[in-house]
C-alpha positions in Angstrom: 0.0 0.0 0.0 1.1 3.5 -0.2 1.8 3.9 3.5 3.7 0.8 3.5 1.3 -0.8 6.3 -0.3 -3.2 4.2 0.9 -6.2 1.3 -1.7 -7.7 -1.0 -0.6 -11.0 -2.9 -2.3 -13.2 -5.5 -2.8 -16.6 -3.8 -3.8 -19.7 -4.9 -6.3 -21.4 -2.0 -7.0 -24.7 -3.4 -4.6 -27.7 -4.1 -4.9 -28.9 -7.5 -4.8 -32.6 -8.6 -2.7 -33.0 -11.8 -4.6 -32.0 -14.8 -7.8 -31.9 -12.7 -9.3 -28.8 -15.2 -12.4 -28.9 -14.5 -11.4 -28.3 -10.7 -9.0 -25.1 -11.5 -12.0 -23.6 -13.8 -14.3 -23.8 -10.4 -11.8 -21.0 -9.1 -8.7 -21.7 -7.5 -7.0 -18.3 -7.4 -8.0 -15.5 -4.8 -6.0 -12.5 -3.8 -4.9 -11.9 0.1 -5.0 -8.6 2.0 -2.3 -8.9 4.7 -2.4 -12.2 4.9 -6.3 -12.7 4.5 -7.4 -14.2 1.4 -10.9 -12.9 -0.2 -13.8 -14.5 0.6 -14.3 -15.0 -3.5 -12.1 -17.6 -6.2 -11.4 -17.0 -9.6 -9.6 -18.8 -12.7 -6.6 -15.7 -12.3 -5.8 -12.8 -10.2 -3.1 -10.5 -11.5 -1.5 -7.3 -10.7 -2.8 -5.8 -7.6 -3.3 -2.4 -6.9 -4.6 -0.1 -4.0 -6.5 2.8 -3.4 -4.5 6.0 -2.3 -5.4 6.0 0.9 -4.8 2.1 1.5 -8.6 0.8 2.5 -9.4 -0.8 -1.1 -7.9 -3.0 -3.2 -8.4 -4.0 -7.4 -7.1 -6.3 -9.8 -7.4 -8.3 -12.9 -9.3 -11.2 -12.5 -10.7 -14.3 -14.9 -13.8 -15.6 -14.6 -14.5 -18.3 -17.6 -11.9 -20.1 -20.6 -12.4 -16.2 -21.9 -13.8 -13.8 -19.3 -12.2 -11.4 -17.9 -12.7 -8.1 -15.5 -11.6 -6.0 -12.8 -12.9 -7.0 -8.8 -12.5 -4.2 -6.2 -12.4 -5.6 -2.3 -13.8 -9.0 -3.8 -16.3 -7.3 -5.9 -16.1 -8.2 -9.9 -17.5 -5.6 -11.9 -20.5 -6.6 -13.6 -19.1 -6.1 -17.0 -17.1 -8.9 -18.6 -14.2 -8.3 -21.6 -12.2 -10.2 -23.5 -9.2 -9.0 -21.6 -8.1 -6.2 -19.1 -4.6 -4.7 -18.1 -3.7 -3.6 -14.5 -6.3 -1.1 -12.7 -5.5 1.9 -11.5 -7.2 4.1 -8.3 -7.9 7.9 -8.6 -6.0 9.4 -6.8 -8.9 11.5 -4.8 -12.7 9.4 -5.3 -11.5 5.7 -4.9 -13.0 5.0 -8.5 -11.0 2.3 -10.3 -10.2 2.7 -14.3 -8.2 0.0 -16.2 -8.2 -0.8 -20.0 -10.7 -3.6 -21.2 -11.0 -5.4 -24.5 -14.6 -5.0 -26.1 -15.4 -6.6 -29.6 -12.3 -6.5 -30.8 -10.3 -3.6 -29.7 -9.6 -1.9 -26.5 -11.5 0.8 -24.8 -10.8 2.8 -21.3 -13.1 1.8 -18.4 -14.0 3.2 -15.2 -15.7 1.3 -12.8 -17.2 -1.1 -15.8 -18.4 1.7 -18.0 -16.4 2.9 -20.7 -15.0 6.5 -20.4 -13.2 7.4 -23.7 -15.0 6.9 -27.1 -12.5 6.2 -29.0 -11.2 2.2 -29.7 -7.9 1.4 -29.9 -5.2 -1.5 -31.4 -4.0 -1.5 -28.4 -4.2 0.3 -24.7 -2.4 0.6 -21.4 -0.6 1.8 -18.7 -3.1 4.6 -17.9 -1.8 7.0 -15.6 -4.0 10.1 -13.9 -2.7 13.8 -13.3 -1.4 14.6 -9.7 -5.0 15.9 -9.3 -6.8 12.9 -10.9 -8.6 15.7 -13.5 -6.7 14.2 -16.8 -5.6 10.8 -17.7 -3.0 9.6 -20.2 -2.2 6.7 -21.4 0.3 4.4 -24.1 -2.0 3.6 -27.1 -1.6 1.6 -30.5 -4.4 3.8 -32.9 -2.8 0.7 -35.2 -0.7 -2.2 -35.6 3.1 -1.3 -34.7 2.0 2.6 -34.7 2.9 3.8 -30.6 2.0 6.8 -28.9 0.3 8.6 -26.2 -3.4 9.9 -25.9 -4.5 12.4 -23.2 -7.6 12.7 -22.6 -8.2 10.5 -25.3 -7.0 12.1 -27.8 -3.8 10.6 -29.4 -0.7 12.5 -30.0 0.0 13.4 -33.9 3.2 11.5 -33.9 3.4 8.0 -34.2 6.5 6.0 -33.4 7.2 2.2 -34.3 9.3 0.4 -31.7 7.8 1.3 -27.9 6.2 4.0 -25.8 6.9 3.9 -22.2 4.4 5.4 -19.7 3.2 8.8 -19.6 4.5 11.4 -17.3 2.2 14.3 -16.1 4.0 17.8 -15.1 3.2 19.0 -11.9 0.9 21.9 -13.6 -1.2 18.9 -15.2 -0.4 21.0 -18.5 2.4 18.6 -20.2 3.3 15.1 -21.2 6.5 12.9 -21.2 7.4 9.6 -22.1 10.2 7.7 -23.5 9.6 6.6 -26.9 11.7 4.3 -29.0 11.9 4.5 -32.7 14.8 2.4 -35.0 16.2 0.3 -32.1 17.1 3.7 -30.6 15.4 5.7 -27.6 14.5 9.4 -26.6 12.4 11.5 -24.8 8.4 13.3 -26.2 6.7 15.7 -24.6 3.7 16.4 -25.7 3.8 14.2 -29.3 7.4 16.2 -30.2 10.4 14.2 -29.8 13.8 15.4 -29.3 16.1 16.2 -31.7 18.3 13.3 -31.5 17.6 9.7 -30.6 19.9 7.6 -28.3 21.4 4.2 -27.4 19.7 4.5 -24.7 17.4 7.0 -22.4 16.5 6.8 -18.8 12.5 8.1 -17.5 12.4 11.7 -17.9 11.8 14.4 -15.0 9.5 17.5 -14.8 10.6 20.9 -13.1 8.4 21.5 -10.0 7.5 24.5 -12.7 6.3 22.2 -15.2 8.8 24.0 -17.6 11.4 21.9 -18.3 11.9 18.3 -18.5 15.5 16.6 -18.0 16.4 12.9 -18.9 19.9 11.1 -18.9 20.6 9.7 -22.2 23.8 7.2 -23.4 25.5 7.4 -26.8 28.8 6.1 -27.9 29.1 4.5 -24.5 29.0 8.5 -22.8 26.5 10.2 -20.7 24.9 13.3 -20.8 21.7 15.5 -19.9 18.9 15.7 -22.3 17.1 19.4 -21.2 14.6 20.3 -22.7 15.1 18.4 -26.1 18.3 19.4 -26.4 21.5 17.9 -25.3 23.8 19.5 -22.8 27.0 20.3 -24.2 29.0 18.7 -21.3 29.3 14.4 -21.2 30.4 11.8 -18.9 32.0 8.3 -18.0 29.4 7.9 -15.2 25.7 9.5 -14.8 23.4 9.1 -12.2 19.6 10.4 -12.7 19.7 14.5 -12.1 17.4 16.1 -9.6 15.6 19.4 -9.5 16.0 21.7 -6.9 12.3 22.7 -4.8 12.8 25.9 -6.9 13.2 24.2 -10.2 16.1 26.8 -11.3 18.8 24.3 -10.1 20.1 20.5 -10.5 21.8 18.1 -8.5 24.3 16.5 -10.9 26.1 13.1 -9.8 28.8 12.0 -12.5 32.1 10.1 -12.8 34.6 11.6 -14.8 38.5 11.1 -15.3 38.0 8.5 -12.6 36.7 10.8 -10.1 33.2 11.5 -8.1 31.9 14.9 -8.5 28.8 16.2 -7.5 27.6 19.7 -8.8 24.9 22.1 -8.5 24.3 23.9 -11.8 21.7 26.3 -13.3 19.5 25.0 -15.6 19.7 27.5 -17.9 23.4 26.9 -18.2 23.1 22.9 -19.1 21.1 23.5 -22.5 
């Protein structure tokens, strides 16, 4: 749980006799709260989640050969799909959403009613705004075509390999995620990548501002900061992720270079 007080587990609850199917489609699997397992069995459990404040707990569940859906403290919802992906709390009402499959394609759902109109190739890791007010999540519009949709609406940009999962500035007004394009990686915010794309590039970061967005990238087997879409014009043996100062005018930098530990405080401004 958030807090840390509490531990929920998928648990199976019944022995099984070999190849005894009929027996594991009655509902062997149930999920466990602190050691207590629900009062309810299903064919699965997966990927357990819980509410902000600790009290409630949701996750994929099967019900049939092809049945799936989302319980909440026990509770299925009443609505059945042809698959789901991990649920996710609001952050302030308790209400659960998670992607679902429905004829064919995949929706967004909340609390078993769909909540975006649009259909999707593919759709998941949903994430909402520090306020709960906007949602974003990665989305296939079609087949090997990636990006992200807030609100469900898709970015413009497409990209071919992998979309990560969407960041939300503290101001709720922006979007990150690392994206991946050509076997290499980079950093989009809101549907424009960077300039350059990378061996490799590490979950970007927001200014407490919203304004600017850093991310430690990796090319030719050197490190350097990616601010703002543009690299910083300084590179290194050894990078650790940066940090933004309260203010958001500063960084904490943590490199190796020439074989020695430094740690430095520079200006944002002064990195791009």
């Amino acid at each position: 749980s958030p807090d840390g007080r509490s531990v929920a587990a998928t648990v199976q609850v019944e022995t099984l006799k070999e190849a005894d199917v009929p027996a594991f489609f009655d509902g062997v699997w149930s999920l466990a709260v602190d050691g207590v397992a629900w009062d309810k069995r299903f064919v699965n459990v997966w990927n357990p989640a819980f509410s902000a404040d600790g009290k409630a707990v949701a996750a994929e569940i099967r019900t049939g050969i092809r049945d799936y859906s989302i319980a909440v403290n026990a509770k299925p919802w009443p609505s059945i799909y042809g698959g789901v992906w991990s649920p996710l709390f609001h952050p302030q009402d308790g209400s659960v959403i998670a992607p679902a499959r429905h004829d064919g394609s995949w929706i967004l759902v909340k609390d078993g009613k769909p909540i975006w109109t649009r259909r999707y190739n593919q759709l998941w890791l949903q994430r909402f705004s520090p306020s709960g007010a906007r949602i974003a999540a990665v989305v296939s519009p079609d087949f090997s075509k990636w990006t992200i949709a807030v609100d469900d609406k898709p970015w413009n940009r497409m990209f071919s390999d992998l979309v990560l999962a969407p960041l939300f500035s503290p101001d709720e007004n922006r979007v990150a995620a690392l994206v991946k394009e050509n076997d290499r990686w980079t950093v989009a915010v809101d549907g424009v990548p960077a300039e350059q794309f990378f061996e490799m590039a590490w979950d970007p970061i927001f200014s407490p501002c919203g304004q600017h967005v850093l991310a430690k990238v990796e090319r030719g087997g050197k490190f350097s900061i990616l601010v703002n879409g543009r690299t910083s014009g300084t590179t290194y043996e050894r990078l650790w992720d940066p940090t933004f100062s309260p203010d958001g005018k500063c960084v904490l930098l943590r490199y190796i270079e020439n074989g020695k530990y430094c740690r430095e405080i520079a200006p944002v401004e002064g990195l791009s």
